[in-house]
mmCIF file of the N, C-alpha and C atoms, coordinates in Angstrom:
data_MODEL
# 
_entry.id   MODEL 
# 
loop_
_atom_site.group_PDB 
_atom_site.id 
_atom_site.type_symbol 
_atom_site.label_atom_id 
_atom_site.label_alt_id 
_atom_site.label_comp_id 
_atom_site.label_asym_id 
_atom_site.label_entity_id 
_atom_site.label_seq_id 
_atom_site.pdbx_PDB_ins_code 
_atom_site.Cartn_x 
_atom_site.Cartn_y 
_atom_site.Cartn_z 
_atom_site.occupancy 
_atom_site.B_iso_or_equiv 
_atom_site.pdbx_formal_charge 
_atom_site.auth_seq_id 
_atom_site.auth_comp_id 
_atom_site.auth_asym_id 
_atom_site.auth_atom_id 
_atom_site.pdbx_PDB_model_num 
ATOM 1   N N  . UNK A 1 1  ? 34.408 -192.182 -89.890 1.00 0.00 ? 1  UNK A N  1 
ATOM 2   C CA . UNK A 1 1  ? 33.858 -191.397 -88.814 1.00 0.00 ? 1  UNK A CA 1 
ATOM 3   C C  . UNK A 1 1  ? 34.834 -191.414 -87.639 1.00 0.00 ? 1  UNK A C  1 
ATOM 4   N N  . UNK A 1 2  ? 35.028 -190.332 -87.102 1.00 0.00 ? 2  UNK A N  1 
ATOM 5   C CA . UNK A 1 2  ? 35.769 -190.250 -85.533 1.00 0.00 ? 2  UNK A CA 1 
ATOM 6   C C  . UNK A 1 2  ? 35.087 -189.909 -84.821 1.00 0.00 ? 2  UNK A C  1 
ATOM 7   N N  . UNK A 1 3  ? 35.256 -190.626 -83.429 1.00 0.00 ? 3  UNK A N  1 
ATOM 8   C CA . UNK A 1 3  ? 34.923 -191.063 -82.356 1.00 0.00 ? 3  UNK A CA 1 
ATOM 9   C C  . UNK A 1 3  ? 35.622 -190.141 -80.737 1.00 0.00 ? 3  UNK A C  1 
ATOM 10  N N  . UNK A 1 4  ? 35.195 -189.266 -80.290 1.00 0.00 ? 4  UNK A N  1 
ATOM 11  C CA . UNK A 1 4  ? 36.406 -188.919 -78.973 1.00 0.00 ? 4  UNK A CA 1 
ATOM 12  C C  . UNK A 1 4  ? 36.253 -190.219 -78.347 1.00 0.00 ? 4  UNK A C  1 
ATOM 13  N N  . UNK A 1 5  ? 37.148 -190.421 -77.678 1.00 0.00 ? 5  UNK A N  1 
ATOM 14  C CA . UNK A 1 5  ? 37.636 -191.236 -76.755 1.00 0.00 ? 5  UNK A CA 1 
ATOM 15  C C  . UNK A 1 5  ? 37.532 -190.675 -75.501 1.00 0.00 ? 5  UNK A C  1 
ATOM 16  N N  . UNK A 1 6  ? 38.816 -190.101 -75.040 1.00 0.00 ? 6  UNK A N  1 
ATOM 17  C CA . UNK A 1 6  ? 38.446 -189.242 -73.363 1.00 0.00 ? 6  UNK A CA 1 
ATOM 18  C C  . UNK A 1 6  ? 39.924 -188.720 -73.584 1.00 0.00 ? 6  UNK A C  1 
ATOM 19  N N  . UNK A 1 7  ? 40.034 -188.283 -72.347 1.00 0.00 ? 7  UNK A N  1 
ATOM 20  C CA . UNK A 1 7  ? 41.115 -187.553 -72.247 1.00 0.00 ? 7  UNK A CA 1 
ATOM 21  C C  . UNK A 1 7  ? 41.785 -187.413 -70.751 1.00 0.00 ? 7  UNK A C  1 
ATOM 22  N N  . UNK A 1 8  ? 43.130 -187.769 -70.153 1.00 0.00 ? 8  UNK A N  1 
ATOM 23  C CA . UNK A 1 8  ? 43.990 -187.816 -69.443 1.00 0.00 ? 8  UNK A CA 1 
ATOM 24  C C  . UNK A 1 8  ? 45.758 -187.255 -69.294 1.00 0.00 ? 8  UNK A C  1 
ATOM 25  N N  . UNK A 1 9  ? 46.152 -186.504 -68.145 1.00 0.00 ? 9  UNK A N  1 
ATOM 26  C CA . UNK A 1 9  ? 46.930 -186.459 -68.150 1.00 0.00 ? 9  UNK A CA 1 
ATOM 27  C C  . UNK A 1 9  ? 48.093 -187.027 -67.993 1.00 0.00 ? 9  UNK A C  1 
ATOM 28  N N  . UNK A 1 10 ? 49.018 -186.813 -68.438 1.00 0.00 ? 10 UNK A N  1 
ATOM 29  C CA . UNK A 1 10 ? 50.686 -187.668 -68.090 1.00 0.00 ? 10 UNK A CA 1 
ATOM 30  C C  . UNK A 1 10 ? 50.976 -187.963 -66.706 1.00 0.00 ? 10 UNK A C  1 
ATOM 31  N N  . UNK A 1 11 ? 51.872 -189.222 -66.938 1.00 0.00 ? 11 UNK A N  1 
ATOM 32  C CA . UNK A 1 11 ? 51.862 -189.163 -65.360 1.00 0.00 ? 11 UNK A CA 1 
ATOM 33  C C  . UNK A 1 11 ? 50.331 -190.156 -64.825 1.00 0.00 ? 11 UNK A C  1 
ATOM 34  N N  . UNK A 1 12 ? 49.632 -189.838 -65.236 1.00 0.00 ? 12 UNK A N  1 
ATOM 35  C CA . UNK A 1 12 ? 48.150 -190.492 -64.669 1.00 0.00 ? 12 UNK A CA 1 
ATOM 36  C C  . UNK A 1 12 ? 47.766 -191.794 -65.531 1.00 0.00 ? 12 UNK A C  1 
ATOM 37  N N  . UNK A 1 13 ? 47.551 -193.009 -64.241 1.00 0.00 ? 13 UNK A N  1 
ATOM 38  C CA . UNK A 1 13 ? 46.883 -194.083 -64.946 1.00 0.00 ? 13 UNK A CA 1 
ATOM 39  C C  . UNK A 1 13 ? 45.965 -193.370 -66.347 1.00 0.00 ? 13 UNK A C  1 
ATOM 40  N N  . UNK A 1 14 ? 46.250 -194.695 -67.226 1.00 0.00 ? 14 UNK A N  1 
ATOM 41  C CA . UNK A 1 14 ? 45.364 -194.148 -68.409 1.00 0.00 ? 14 UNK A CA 1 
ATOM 42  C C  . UNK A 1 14 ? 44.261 -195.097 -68.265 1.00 0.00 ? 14 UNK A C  1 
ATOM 43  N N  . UNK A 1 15 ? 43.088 -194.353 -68.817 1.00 0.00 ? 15 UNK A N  1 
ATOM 44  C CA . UNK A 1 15 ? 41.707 -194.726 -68.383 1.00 0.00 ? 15 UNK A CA 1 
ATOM 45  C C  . UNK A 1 15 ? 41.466 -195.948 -69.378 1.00 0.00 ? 15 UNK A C  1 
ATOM 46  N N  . UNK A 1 16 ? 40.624 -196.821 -68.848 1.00 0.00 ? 16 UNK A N  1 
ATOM 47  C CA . UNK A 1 16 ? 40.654 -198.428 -68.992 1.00 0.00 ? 16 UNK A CA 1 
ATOM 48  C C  . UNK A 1 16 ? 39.923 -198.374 -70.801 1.00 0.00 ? 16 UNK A C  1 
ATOM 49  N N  . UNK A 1 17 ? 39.558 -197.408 -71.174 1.00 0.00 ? 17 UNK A N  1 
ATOM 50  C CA . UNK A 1 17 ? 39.422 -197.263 -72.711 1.00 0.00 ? 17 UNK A CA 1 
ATOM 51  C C  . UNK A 1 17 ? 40.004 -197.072 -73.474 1.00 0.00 ? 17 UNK A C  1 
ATOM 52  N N  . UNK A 1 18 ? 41.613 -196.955 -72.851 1.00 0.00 ? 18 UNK A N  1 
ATOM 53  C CA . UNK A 1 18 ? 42.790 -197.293 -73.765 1.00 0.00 ? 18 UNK A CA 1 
ATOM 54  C C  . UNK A 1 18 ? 43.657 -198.575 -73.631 1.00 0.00 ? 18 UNK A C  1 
ATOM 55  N N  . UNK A 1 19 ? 43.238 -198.758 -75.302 1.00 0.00 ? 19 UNK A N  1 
ATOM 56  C CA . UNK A 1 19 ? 43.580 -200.104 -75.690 1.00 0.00 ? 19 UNK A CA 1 
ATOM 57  C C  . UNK A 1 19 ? 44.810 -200.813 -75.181 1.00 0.00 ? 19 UNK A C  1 
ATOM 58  N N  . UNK A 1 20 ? 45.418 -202.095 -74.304 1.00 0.00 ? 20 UNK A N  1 
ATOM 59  C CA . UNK A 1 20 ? 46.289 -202.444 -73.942 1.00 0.00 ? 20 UNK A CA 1 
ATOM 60  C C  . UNK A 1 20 ? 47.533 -202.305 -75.113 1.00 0.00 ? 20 UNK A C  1 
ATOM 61  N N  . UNK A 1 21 ? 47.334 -202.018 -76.240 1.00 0.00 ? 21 UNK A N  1 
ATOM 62  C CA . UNK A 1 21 ? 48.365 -202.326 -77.533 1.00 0.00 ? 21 UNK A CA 1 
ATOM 63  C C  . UNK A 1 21 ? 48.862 -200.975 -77.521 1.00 0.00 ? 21 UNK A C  1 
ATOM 64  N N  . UNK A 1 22 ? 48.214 -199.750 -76.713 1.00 0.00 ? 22 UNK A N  1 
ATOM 65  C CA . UNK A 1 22 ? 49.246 -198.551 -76.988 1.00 0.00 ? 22 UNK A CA 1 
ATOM 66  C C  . UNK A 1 22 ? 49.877 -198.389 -75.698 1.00 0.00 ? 22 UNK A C  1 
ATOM 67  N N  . UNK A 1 23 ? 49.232 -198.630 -74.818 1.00 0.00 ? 23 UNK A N  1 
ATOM 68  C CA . UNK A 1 23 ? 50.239 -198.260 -73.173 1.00 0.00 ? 23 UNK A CA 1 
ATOM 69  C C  . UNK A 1 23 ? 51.797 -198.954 -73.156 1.00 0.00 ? 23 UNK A C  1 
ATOM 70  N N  . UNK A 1 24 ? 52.174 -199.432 -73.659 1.00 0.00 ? 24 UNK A N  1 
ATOM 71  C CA . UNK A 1 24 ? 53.864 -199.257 -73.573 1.00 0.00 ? 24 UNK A CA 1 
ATOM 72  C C  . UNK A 1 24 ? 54.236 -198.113 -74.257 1.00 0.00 ? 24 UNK A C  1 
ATOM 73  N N  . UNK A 1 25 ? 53.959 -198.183 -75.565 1.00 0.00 ? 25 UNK A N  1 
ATOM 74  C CA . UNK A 1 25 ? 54.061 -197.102 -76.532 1.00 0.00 ? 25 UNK A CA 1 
ATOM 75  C C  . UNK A 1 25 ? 53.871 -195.377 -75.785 1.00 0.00 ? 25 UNK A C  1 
ATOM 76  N N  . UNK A 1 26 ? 52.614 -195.546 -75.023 1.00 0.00 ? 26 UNK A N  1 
ATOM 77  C CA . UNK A 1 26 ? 52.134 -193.932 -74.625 1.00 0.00 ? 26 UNK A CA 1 
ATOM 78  C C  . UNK A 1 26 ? 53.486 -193.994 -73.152 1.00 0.00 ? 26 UNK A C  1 
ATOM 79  N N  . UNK A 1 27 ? 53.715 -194.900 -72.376 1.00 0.00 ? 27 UNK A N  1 
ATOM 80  C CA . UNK A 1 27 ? 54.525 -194.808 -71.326 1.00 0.00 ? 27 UNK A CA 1 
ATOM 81  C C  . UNK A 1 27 ? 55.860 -194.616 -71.564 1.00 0.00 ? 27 UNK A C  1 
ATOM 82  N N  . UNK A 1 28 ? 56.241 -194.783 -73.082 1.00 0.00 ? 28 UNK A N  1 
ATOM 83  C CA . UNK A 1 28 ? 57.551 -194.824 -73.600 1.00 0.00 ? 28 UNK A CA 1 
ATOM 84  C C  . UNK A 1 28 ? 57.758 -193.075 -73.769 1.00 0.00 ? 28 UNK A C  1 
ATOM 85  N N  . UNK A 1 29 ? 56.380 -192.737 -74.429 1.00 0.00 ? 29 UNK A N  1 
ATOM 86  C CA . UNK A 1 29 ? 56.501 -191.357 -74.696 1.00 0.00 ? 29 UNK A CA 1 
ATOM 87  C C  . UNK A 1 29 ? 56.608 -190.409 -73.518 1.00 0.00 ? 29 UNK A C  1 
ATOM 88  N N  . UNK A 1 30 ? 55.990 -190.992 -72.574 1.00 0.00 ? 30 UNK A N  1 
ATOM 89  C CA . UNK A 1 30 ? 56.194 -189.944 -71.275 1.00 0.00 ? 30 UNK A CA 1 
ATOM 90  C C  . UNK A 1 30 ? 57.103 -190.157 -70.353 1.00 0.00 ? 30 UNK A C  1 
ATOM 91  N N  . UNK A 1 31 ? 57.760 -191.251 -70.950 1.00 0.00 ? 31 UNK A N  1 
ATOM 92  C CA . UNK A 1 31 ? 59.785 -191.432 -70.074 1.00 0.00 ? 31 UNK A CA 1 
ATOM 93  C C  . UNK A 1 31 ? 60.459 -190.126 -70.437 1.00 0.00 ? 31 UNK A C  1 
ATOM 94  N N  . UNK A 1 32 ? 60.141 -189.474 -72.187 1.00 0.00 ? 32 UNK A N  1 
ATOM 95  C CA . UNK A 1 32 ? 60.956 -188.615 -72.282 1.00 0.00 ? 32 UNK A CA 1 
ATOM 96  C C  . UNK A 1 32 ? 60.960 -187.037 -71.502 1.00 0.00 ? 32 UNK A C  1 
ATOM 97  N N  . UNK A 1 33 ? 59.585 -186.991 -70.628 1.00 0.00 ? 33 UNK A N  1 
ATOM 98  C CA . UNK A 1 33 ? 59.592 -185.939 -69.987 1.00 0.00 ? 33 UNK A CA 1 
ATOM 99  C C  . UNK A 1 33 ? 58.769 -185.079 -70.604 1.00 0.00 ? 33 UNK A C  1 
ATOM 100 N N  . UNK A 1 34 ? 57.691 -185.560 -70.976 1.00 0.00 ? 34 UNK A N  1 
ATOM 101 C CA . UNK A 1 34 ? 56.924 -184.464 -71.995 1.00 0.00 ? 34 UNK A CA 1 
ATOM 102 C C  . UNK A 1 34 ? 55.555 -184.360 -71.154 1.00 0.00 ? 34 UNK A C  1 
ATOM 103 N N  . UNK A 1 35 ? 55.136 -183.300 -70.714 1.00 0.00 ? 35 UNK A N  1 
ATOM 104 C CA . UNK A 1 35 ? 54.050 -183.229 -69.919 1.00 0.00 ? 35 UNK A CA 1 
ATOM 105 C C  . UNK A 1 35 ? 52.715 -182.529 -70.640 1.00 0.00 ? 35 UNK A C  1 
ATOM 106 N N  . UNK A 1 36 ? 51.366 -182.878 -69.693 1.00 0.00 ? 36 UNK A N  1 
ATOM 107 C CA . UNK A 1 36 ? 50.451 -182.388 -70.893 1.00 0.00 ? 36 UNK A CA 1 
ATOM 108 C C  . UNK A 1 36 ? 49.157 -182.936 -70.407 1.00 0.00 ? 36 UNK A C  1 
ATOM 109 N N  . UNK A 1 37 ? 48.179 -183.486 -72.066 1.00 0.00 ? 37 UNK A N  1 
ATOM 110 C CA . UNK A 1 37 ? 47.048 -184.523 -71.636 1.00 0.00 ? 37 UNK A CA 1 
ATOM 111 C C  . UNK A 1 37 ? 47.127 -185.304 -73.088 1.00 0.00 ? 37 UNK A C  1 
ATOM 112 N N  . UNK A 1 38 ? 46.631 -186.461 -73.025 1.00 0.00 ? 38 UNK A N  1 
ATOM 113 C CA . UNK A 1 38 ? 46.651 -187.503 -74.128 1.00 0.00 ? 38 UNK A CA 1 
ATOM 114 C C  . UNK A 1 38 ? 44.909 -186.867 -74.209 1.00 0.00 ? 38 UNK A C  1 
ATOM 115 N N  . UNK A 1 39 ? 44.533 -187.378 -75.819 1.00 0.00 ? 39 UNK A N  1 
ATOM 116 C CA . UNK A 1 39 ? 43.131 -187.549 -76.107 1.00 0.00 ? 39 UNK A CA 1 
ATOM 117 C C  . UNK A 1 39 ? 43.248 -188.874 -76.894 1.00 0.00 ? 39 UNK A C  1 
ATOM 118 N N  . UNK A 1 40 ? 42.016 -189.880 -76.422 1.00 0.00 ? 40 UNK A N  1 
ATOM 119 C CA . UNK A 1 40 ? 41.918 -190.784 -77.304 1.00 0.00 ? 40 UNK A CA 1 
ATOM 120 C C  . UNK A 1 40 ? 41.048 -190.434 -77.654 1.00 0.00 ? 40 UNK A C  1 
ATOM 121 N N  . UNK A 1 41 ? 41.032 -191.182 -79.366 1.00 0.00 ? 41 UNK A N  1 
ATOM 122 C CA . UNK A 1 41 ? 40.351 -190.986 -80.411 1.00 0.00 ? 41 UNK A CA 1 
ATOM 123 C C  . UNK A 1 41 ? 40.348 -191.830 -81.332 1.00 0.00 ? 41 UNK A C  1 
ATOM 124 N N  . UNK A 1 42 ? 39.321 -192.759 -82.130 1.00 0.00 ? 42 UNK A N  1 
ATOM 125 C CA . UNK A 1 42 ? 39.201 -193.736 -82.705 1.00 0.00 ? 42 UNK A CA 1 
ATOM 126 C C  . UNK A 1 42 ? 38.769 -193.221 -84.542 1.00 0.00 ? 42 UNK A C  1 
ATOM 127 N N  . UNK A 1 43 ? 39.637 -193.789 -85.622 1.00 0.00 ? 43 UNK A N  1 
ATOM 128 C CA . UNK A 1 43 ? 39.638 -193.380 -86.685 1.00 0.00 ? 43 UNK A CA 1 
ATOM 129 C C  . UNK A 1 43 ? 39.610 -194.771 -87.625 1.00 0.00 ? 43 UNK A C  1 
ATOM 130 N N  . UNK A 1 44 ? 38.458 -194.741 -88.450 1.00 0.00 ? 44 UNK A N  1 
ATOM 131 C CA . UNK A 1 44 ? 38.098 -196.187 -88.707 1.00 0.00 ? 44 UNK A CA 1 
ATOM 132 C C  . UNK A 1 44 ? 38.616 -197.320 -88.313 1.00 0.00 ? 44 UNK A C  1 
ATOM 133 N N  . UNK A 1 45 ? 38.205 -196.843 -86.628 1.00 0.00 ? 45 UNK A N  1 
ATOM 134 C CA . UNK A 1 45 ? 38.161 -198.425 -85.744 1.00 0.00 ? 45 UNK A CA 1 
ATOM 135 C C  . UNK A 1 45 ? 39.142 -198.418 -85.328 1.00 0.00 ? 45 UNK A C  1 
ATOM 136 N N  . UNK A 1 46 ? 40.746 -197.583 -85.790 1.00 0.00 ? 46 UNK A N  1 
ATOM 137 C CA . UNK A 1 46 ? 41.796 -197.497 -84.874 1.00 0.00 ? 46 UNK A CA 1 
ATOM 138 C C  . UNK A 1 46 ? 41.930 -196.696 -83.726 1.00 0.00 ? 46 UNK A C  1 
ATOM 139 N N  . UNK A 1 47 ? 42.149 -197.103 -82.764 1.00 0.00 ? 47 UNK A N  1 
ATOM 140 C CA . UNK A 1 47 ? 42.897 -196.198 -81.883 1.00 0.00 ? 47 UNK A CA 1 
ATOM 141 C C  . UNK A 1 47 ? 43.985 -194.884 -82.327 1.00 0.00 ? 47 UNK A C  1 
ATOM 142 N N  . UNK A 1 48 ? 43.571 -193.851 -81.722 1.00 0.00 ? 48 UNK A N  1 
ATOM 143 C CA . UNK A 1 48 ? 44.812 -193.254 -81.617 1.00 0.00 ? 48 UNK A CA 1 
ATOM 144 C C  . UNK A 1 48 ? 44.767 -192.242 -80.327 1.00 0.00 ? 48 UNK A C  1 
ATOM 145 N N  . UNK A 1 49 ? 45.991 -191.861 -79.681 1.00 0.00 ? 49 UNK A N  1 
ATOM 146 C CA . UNK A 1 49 ? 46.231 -191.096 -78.623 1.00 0.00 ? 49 UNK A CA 1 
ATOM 147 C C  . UNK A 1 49 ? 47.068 -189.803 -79.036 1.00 0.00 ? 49 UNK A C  1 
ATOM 148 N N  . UNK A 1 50 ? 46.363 -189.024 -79.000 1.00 0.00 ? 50 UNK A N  1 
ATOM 149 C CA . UNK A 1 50 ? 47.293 -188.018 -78.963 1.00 0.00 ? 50 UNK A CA 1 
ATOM 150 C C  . UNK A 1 50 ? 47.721 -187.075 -77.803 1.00 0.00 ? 50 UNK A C  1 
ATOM 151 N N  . UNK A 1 51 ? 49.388 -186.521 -77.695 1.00 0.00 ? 51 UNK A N  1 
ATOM 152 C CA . UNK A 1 51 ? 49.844 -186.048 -76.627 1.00 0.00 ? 51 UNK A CA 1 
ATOM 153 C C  . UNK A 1 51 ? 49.890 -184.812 -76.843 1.00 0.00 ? 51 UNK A C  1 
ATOM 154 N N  . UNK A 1 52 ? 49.261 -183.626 -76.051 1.00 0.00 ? 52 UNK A N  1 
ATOM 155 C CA . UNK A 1 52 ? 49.251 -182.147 -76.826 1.00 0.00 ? 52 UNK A CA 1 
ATOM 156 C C  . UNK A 1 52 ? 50.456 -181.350 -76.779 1.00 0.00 ? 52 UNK A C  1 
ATOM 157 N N  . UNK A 1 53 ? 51.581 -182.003 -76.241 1.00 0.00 ? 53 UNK A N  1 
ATOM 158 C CA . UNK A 1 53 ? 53.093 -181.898 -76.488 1.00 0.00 ? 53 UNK A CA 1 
ATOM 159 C C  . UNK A 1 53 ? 53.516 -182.195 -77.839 1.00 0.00 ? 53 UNK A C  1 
ATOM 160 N N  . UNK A 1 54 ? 52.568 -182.636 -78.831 1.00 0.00 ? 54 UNK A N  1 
ATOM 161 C CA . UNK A 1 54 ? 53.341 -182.971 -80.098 1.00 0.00 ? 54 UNK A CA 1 
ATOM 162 C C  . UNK A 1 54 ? 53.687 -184.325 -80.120 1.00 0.00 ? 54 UNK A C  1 
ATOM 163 N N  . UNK A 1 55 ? 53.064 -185.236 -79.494 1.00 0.00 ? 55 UNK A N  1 
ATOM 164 C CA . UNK A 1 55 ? 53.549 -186.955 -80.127 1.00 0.00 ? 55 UNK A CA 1 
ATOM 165 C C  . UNK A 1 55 ? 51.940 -187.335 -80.134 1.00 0.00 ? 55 UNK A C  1 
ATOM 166 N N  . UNK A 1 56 ? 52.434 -187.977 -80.733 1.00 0.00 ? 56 UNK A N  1 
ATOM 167 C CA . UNK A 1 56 ? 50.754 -189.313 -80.822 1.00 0.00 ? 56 UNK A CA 1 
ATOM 168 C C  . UNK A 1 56 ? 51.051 -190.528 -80.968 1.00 0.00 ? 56 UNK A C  1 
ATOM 169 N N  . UNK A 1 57 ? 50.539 -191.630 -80.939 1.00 0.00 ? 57 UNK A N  1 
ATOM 170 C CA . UNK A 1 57 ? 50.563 -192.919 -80.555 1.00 0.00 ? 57 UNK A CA 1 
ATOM 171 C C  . UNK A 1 57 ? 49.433 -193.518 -81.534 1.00 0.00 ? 57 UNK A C  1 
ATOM 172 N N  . UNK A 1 58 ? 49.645 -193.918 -82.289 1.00 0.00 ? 58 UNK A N  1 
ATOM 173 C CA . UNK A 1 58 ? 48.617 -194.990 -83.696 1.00 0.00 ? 58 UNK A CA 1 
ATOM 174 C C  . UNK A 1 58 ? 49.216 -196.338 -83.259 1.00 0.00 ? 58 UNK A C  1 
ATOM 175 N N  . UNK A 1 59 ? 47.437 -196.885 -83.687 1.00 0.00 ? 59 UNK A N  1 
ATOM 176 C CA . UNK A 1 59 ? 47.733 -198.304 -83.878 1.00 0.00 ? 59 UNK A CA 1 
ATOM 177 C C  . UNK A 1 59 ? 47.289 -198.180 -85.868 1.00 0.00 ? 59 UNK A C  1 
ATOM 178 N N  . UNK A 1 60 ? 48.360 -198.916 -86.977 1.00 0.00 ? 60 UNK A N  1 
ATOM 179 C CA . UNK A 1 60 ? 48.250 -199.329 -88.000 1.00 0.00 ? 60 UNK A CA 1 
ATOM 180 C C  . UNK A 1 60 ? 47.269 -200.006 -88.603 1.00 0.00 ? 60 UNK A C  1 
ATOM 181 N N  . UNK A 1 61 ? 46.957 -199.927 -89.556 1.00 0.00 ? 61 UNK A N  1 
ATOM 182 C CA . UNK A 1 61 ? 45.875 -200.907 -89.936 1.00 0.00 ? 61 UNK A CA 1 
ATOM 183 C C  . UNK A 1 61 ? 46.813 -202.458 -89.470 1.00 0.00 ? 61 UNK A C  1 
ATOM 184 N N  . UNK A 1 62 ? 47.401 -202.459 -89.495 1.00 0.00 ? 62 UNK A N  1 
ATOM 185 C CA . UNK A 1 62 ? 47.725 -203.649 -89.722 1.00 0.00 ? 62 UNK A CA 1 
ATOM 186 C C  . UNK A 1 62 ? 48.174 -204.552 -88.731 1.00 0.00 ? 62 UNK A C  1 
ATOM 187 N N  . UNK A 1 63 ? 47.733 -203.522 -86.884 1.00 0.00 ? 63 UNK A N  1 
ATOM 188 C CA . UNK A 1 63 ? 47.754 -203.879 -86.076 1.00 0.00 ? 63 UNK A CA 1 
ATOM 189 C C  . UNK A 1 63 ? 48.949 -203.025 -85.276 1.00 0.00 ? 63 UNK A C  1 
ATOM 190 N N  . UNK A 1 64 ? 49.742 -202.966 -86.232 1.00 0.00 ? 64 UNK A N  1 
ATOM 191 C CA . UNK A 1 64 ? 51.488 -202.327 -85.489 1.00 0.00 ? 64 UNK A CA 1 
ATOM 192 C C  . UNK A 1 64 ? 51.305 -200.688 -84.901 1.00 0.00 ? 64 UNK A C  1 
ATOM 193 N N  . UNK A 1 65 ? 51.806 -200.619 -83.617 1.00 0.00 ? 65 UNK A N  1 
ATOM 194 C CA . UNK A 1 65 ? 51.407 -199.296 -82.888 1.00 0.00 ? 65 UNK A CA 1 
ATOM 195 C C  . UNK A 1 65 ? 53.250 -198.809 -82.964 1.00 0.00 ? 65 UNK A C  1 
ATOM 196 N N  . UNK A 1 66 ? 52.302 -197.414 -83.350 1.00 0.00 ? 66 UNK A N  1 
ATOM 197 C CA . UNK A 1 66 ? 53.548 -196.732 -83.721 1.00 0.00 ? 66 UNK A CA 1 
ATOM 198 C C  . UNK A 1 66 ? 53.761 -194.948 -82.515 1.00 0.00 ? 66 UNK A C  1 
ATOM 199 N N  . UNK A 1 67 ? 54.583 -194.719 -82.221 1.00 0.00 ? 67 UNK A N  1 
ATOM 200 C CA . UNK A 1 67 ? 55.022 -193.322 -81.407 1.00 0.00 ? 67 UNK A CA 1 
ATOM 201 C C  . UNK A 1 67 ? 55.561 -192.819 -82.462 1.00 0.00 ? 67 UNK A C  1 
ATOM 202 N N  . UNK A 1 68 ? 55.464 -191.318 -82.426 1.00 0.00 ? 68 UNK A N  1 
ATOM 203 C CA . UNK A 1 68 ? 55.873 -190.396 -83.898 1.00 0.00 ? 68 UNK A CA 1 
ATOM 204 C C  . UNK A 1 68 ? 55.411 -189.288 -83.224 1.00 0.00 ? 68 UNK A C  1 
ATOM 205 N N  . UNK A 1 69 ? 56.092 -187.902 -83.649 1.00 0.00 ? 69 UNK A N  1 
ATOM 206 C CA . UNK A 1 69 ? 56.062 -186.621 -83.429 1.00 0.00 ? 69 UNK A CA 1 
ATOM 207 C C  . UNK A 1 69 ? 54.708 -186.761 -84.014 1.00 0.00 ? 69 UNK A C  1 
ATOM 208 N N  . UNK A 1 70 ? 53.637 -185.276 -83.732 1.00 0.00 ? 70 UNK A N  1 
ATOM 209 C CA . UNK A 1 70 ? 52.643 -185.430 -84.397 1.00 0.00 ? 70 UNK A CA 1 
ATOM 210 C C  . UNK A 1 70 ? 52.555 -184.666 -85.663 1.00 0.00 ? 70 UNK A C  1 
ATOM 211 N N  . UNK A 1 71 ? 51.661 -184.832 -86.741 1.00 0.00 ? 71 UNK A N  1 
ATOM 212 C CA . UNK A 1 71 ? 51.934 -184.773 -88.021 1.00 0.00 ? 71 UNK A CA 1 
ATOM 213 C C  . UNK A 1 71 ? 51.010 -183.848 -88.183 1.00 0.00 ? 71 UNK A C  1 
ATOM 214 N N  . UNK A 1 72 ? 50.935 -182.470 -88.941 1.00 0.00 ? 72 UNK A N  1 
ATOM 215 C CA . UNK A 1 72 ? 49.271 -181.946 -89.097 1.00 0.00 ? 72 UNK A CA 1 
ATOM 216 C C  . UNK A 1 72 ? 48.845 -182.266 -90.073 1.00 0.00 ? 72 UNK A C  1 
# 
């Protein structure tokens, strides 16, 4: 089952319902200059953020948070 999360723009504190394990990861992505809004969204129990510029931000099952172009 998925879950919305919320949703924020770049540039803007991210709202305290995103998980401390992706904010380096999501701040890494918006060094490169990519402007927009993130949506979080939870997918059996993971986090994920997506940037509507085309990146997203997963945390792995296996804990490991990953930045990656986004995939359809």
């Amino acid at each position: 089952m998925m879950q919305l999360g919320t949703r924020w723009a770049t540039g803007s504190a991210a709202p305290a319902s995103v998980p401390a394990a992706l904010r380096p990861a999501i701040t890494e992505v918006e060094a490169r200059g990519l402007v927009g809004h993130w949506t979080l969204t939870w997918l059996e129990g993971r986090a994920i953020a997506e940037l509507d510029a085309g990146w997203e931000v997963v945390q792995t099952a296996t804990g490991e948070v990953v930045a990656r172009p986004f995939e359809d």
